[in-house]
TORBA-866423 format. One line per 3 residues: for each residue y, z, x of C-alpha. Coordinates in nm, 2 decimals. Layout:
Y,Z,X; ...
//
This chain:
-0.97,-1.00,0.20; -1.06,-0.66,0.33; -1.19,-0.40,0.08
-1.10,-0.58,-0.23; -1.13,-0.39,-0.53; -1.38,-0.45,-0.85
-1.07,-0.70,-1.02; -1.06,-0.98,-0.79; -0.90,-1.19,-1.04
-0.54,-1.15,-0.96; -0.60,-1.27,-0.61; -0.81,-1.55,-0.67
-0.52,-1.67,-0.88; -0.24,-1.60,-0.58; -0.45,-1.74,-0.38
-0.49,-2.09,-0.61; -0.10,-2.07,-0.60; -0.07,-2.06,-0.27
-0.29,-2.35,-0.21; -0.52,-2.06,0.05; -0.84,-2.04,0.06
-1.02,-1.71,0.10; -1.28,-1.76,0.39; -1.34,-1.37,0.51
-1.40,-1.09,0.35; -1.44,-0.75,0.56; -1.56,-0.46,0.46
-1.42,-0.18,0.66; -1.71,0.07,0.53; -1.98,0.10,0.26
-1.80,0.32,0.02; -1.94,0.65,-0.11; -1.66,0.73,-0.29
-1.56,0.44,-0.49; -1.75,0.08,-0.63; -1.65,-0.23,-0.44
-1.55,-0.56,-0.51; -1.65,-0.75,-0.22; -1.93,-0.91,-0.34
-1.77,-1.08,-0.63; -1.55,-1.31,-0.40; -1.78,-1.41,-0.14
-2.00,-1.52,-0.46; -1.69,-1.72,-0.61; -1.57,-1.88,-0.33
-1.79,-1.89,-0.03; -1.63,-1.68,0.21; -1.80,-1.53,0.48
-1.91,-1.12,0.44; -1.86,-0.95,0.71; -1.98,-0.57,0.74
-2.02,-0.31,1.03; -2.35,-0.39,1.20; -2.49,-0.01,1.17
-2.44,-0.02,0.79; -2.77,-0.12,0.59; -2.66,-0.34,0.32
-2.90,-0.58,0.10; -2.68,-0.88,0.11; -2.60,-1.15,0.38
-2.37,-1.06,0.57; -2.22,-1.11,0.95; -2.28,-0.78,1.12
-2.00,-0.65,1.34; -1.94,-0.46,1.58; -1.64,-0.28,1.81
-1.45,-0.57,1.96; -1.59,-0.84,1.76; -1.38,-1.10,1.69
-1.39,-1.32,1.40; -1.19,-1.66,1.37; -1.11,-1.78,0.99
-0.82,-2.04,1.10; -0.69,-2.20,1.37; -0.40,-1.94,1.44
-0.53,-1.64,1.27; -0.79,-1.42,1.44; -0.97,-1.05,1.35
-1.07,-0.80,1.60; -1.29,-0.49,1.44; -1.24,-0.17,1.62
-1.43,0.13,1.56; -1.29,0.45,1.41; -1.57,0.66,1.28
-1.48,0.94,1.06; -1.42,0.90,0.70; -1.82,0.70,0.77
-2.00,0.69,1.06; -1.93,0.32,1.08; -1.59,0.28,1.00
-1.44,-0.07,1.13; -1.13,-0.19,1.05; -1.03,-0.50,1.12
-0.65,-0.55,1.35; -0.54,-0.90,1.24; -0.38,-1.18,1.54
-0.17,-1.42,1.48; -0.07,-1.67,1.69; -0.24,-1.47,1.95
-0.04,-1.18,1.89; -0.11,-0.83,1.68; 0.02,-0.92,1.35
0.25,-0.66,1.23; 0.11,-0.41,0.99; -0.24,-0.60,1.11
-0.47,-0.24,1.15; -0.66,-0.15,0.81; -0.75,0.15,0.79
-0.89,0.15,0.40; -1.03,0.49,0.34; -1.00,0.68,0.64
-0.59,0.67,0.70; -0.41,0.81,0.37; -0.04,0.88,0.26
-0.05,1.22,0.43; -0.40,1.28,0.48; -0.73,1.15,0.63
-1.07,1.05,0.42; -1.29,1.26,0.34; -1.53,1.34,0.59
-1.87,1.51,0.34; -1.98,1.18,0.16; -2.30,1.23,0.30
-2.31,1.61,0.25; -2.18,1.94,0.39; -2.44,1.94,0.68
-2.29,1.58,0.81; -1.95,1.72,0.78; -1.83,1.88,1.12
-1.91,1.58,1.35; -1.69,1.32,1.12; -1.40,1.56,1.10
-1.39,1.56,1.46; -1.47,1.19,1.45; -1.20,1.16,1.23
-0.95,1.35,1.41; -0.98,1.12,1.73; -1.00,0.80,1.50
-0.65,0.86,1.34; -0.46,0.91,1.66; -0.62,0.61,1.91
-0.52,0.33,1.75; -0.18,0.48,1.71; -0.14,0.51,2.07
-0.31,0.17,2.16; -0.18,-0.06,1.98; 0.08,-0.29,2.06
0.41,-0.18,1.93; 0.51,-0.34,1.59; 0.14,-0.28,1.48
0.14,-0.07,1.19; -0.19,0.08,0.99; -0.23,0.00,0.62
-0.37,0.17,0.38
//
């Protein structure tokens, strides 16, 4: 799971249906904007928690980092790349498969919208210039380096 919003419910229940078991969940940044759910599965199911090293949070967690890479199955892997911006310690994770970028496998949760960016002055006006231009670079690099067939959700 990545980001997984306050009502977990309806996934732990797809989930149960699809005989999966939810072993990760990412968090691509600690949101200012908006409550998260993450917590709730990790506590219901066991998964791992895995958050962006720089960010201070006050659970357990796995801190990553750019280029960490994090196995939950045999043919599935998650590399976290860095694309500050919408928070200083953006990290979105670009899902493998079968040792191959998975198509749609870069989320970008927060920071790439339906014709616009983040916002960039969560942590005030004075912190606002140097994540717009953060921002800027973020949206456009992993657009020109990833593979082709790699596209960035939402």
């Amino acid at each position: 799971m990545v980001d997984p919003q306050r009502d977990i419910d309806r996934v732990i229940t797809v989930a149960g249906r699809l005989n999966a078991r939810i072993v990760l969940v990412l968090k691509t940044h600690v949101h200012n904007d908006y409550p998260s759910g993450g917590l709730e599965p990790v506590r219901r199911t066991g998964a791992e928690y895995g958050f962006a090293a720089a960010d201070e949070v006050p659970v357990e967690h796995r801190p990553l980092r750019e280029g960490d890479v994090v196995e939950p199955s045999e043919h599935v892997w998650i590399q976290a790349v860095a694309t500050p911006g919408h928070t200083y310690y953006h990290l979105p994770p670009v899902a493998h498969s079968c040792g191959q970028p998975a198509a749609g496998g870069c989320v970008h949760r927060g920071a790439l919208l339906f014709g616009t960016t983040g916002r960039t002055d969560l942590l005030g006006e004075e912190h606002k210039p140097e994540p717009a231009r953060q921002q800027y670079d973020s949206v456009r690099n992993p657009a020109e380096t990833l593979p082709d067939g790699v596209g960035a959700l939402r």
